[in-house]
N, C-alpha and C positions, 0 to 999 in steps of 0.2 A: 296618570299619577295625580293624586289628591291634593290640591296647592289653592291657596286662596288668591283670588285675582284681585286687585287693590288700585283702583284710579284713585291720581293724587292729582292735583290740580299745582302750578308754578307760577313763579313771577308774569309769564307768557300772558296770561290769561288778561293782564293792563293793556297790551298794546292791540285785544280783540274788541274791549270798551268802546261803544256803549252794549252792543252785543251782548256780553255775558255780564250785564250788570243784574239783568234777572236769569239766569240760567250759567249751569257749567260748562264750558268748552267743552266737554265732552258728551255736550246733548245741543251742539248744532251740528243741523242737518249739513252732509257734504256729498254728495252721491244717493244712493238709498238709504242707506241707515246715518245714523248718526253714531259715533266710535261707544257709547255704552249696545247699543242696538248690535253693532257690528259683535262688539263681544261676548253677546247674547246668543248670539246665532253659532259663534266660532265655539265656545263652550257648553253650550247648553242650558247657562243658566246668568243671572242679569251678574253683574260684577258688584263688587264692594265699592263704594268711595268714598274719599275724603274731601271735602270743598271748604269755602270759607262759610265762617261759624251762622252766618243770616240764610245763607242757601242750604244747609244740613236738613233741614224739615225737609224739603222738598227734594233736594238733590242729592242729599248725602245717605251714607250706607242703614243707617236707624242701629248701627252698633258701632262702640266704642270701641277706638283703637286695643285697648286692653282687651277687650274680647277675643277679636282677632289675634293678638299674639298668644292668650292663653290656648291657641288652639294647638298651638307646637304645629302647624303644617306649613310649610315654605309660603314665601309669600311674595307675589309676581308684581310688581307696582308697578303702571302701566301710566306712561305722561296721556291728561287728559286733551292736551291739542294733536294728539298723533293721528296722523288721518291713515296713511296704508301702513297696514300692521303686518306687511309681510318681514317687515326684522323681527318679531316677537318668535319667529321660527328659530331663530337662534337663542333667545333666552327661555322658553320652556320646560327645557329639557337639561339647561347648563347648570353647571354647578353650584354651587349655593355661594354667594358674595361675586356672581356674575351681575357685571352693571353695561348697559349700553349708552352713550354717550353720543351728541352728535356736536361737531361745529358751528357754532351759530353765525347767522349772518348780521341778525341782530347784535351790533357792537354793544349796547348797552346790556347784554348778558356774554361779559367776555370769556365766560368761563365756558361756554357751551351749555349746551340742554342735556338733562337726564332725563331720556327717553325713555327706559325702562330696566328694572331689575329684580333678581332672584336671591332671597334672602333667607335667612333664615329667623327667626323671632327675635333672637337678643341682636343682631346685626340690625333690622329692621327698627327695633323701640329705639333703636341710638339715634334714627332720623323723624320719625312721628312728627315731633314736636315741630321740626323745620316745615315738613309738609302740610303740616295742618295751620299752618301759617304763611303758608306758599312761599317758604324761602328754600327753594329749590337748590340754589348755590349753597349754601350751607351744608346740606346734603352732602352733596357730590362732594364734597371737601372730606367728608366724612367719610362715604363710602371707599372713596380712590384710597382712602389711606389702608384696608384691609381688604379691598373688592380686586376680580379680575376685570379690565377695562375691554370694552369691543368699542370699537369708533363705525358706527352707520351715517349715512346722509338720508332720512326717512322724511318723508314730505309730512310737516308737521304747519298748523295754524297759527303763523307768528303775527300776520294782519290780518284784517277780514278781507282784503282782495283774493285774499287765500285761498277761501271759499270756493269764490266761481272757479280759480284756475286750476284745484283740481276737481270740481266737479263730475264733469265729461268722463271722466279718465275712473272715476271711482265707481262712476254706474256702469260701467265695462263690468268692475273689478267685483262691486257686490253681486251680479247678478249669477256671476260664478257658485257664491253663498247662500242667495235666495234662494228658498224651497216651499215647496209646499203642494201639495195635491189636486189643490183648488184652483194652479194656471196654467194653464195649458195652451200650447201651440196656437198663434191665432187663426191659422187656418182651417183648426176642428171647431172654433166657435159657432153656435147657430148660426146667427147673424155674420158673417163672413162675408160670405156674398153681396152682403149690401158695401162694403166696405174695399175701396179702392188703394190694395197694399202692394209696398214694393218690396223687394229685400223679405217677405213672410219669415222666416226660419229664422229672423231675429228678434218677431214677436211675439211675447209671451204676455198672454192678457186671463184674467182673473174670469171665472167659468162664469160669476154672475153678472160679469161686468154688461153695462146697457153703453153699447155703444150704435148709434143710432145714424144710419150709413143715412144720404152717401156724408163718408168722411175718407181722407187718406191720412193713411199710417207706412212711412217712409222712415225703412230703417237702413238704410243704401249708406249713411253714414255713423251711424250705431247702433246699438240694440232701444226696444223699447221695453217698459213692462207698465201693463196697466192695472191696478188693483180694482176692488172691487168698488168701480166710482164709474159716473156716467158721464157719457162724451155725446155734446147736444152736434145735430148734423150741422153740416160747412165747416167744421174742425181741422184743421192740419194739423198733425202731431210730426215733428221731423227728429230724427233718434241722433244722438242719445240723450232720451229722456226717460222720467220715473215717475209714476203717478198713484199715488197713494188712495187706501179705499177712504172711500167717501167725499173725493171730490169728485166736483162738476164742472169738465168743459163746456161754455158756453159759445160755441164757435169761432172758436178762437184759431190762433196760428200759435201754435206752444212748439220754439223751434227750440236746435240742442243742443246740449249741454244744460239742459233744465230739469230741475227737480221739483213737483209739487205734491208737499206735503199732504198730511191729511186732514180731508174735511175744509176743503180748500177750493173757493169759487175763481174761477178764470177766464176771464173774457181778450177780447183785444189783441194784438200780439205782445209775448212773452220769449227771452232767446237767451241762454247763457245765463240763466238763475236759479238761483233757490226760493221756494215759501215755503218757512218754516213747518206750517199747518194751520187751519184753521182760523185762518184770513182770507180776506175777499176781493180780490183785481176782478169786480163781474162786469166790466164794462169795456170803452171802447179805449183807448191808450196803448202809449207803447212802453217797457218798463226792459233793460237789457243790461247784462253784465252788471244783476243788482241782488240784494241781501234782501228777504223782507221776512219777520218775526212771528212769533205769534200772534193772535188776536190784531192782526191790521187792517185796517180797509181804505183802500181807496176808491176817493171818487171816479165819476164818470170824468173822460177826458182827462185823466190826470197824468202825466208822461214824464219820462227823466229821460234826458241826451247820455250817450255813454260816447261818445266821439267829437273831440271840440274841432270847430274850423281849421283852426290852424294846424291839427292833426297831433297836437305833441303831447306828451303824459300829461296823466292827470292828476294834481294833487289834492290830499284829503285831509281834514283837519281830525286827527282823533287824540280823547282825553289822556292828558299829561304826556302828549311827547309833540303837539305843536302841528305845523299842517308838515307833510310826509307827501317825497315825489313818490306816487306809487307805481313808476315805471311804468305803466300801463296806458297804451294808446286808449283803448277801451277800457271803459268801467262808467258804471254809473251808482245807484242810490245805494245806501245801508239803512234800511229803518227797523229799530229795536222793536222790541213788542211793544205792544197797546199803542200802537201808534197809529192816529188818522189822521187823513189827508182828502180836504172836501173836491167838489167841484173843479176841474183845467186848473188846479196845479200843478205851475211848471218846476222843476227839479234838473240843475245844474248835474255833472257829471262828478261825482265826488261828494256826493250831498252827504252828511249824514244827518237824518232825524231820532234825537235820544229818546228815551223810553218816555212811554205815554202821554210822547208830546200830540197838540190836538190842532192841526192849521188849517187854514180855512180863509173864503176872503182876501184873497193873493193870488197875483198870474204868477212869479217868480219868487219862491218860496228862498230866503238864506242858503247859503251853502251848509252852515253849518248852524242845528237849532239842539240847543238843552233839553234834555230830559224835564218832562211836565211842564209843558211849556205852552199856553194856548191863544190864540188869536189868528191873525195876518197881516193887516196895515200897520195893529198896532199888536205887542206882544204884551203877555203878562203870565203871572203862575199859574198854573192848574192847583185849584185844593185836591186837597188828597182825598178828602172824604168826597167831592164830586167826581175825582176819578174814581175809585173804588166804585161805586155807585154806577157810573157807566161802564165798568168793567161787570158789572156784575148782570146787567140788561144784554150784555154782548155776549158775555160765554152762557147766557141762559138759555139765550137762542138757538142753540147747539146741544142742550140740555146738557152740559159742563158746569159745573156750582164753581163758585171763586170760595176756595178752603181758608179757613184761618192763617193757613200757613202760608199761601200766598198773598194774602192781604199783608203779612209781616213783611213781606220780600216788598212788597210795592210802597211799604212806610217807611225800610229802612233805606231802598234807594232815593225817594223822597226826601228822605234826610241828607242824605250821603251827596248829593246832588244839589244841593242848596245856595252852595255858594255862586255855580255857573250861572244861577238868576238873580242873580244881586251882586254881579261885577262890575263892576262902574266902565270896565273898557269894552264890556259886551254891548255894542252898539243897535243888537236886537232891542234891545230893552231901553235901550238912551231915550 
């Protein structure tokens, strides 16, 4: 049936900050894909979406709402934090003013989250406006008053802890989804032989992959899959993990529940993470139950703890809602994109580093540091034209151009960011 698919972006998407300050919740990685990727694979074709109006270049659909409705075809709006889209089985086929709802745990959206729904044009233009403004509660006021309501509990992205903890569980869940011609069993790989595997019949590795024995590949406690990237010998891969083409194992121990993006160097051990892509941990550190963004790199020796002493949760400072117990024995780093990090920088368990901040010159790096933010003993701004500029040397290296239209995204969060570095009780800066 012929339906337009519609990611809309909600209020949700504040309490993922700094994270989706440069990008939409629905293009972080969580498993294999990331939820536009997933939807890509589930239909055939990339989705429509709606974001806030500075991410629209880059993120958003390149057609206007109005278009979209003059098409008269049903139209499926799909929340862009929803990580397993196995409720969307119930709205594809339901009837038109079908809304799915869930209850949120988050008290400060007391109304619950809209998850997803099936409209039709004129039902649909009556909310636009809310959604393209991510006031999601407005919505749903609207829709319950003409919609049929389903109540789901769908594991959706309401902090970045989020992340890691369905991580594990979604690379199960994509690989059901991933296809492709080009991977194939790893025990027909040439190179096999060199390669010390357990659990075989739960790895699938990409037919050009250079995987350069001896390595072990241990999938006894998940699946692995390896794209078309290379794995340097003394490697441990321990499943369930995902490794995107174009990166490089450099002997590392990549245990799991990890995901690493693509075009992505990794050294050291890594255990219960995501990188995003196209970021470089090529050295010797240990990095666990942590978030890291695009375009990142860390130095050599550079480590974050995800377990404190005294063994108790660990809490995280994220923007506009304060520091947050995140329940979690384990967890460690969140660093946004563009973010670097020199030499034996140490990283608290809850750390977060905000977008293109630059440290360096520190054993014990803040808990919690601003967006464009650069130094170590002593802190100060990052200019934007000098970051730009070093964004543009680092995705060159990749042969990646930095577009007008992400330079827009990295002036307006610059902007938007301005005040966390010129707060008089922010004591980085005192």
């Amino acid at each position: 049936m012929e339906q337009t698919i519609l990611l809309f972006e909600d209020e949700g998407y504040r309490s993922l900050l700094p994270l989706t300050y440069t990008r939409s919740a629905a293009d972080i990685r969580c498993g294999v894909f990331t939820l536009r990727e997933r939807l890509t694979v589930m239909f055939g074709h990339a989705p429509q979406a709606l974001t806030r109006s500075y991410l629209a270049d880059v993120y958003g659909s390149g057609r206007w709402p109005l278009q979209v409705l003059a098409s008269n075809l049903p139209i499926v709006l799909i929340n862009s934090r929803l990580v397993d889209c196995t409720c969307l089985a119930d709205i594809l086929s339901a009837p038109l003013g079908t809304v799915i709802l869930s209850d949120d745990n988050n008290t400060s959206r007391s109304g619950g989250t809209l998850v997803a729904a099936r409209l039709s044009p004129s039902l649909a233009s009556a909310v636009f406006a809310y959604l393209l403004e991510q006031n999601a509660q407005f919505a749903i006021e609207e829709l319950t008053r003409f919609g049929t309501v389903i109540r789901h509990r769908p594991n959706m992205l309401n902090f970045p802890w989020d992340i890691i903890d369905y991580n594990a569980d979604m690379i199960r869940s994509d690989l059901a989804r991933h296809a492709g011609d080009d991977y194939i069993p790893a025990r027909t790989h040439p190179d096999a032989g060199l390669w010390q595997m357990y659990a075989p019949d739960h790895i699938r590795v990409h037919r050009n992959a250079r995987i350069e024995g001896p390595v072990a590949l241990d999938a006894r406690d998940g699946p692995i899959l390896i794209g078309n990237a290379r794995i340097e010998p003394f490697s441990l891969i321990q499943g369930p993990v995902a490794i995107h083409d174009g990166a490089l194992i450099s002997g590392a121990r990549v245990r799991g529940g990890t995901t690493i993006g693509p075009v992505c160097r990794i050294g050291g051990e890594i255990e219960n993470s995501v990188v995003q892509g196209y970021s470089n941990k090529h050295h010797d550190g240990f990095f666990g139950h942590s978030y890291l963004g695009e375009w990142v790199n860390v130095g050599a020796m550079t480590t974050t703890s995800d377990l404190k002493n005294t063994y108790g949760t660990i809490k995280v400072t994220l923007d506009g809602y304060g520091q947050v117990d995140s329940g979690r024995m384990k967890l460690g780093c969140f660093l946004a994109d563009h973010v670097k990090l020199g030499i034996g920088v140490h990283l608290n368990g809850g750390s977060v580093v905000a977008t293109a901040s630059n440290i360096f010159g520190t054993h014990f790096a803040p808990k919690t540091i601003p967006a464009f933010t650069w130094g170590g003993e002593r802190f100060r701004e990052f200019r934007i034209d000098r970051m730009i500029e070093v964004a543009r040397k680092v995705m060159g290296r990749r042969n990646v151009t930095l577009t007008p239209a992400q330079v827009a995204i990295l002036q307006h969060v610059f902007t938007l960011t301005s005040s966390e570095r010129s707060d008089p009780d922010d004591d980085i800066f005192g």
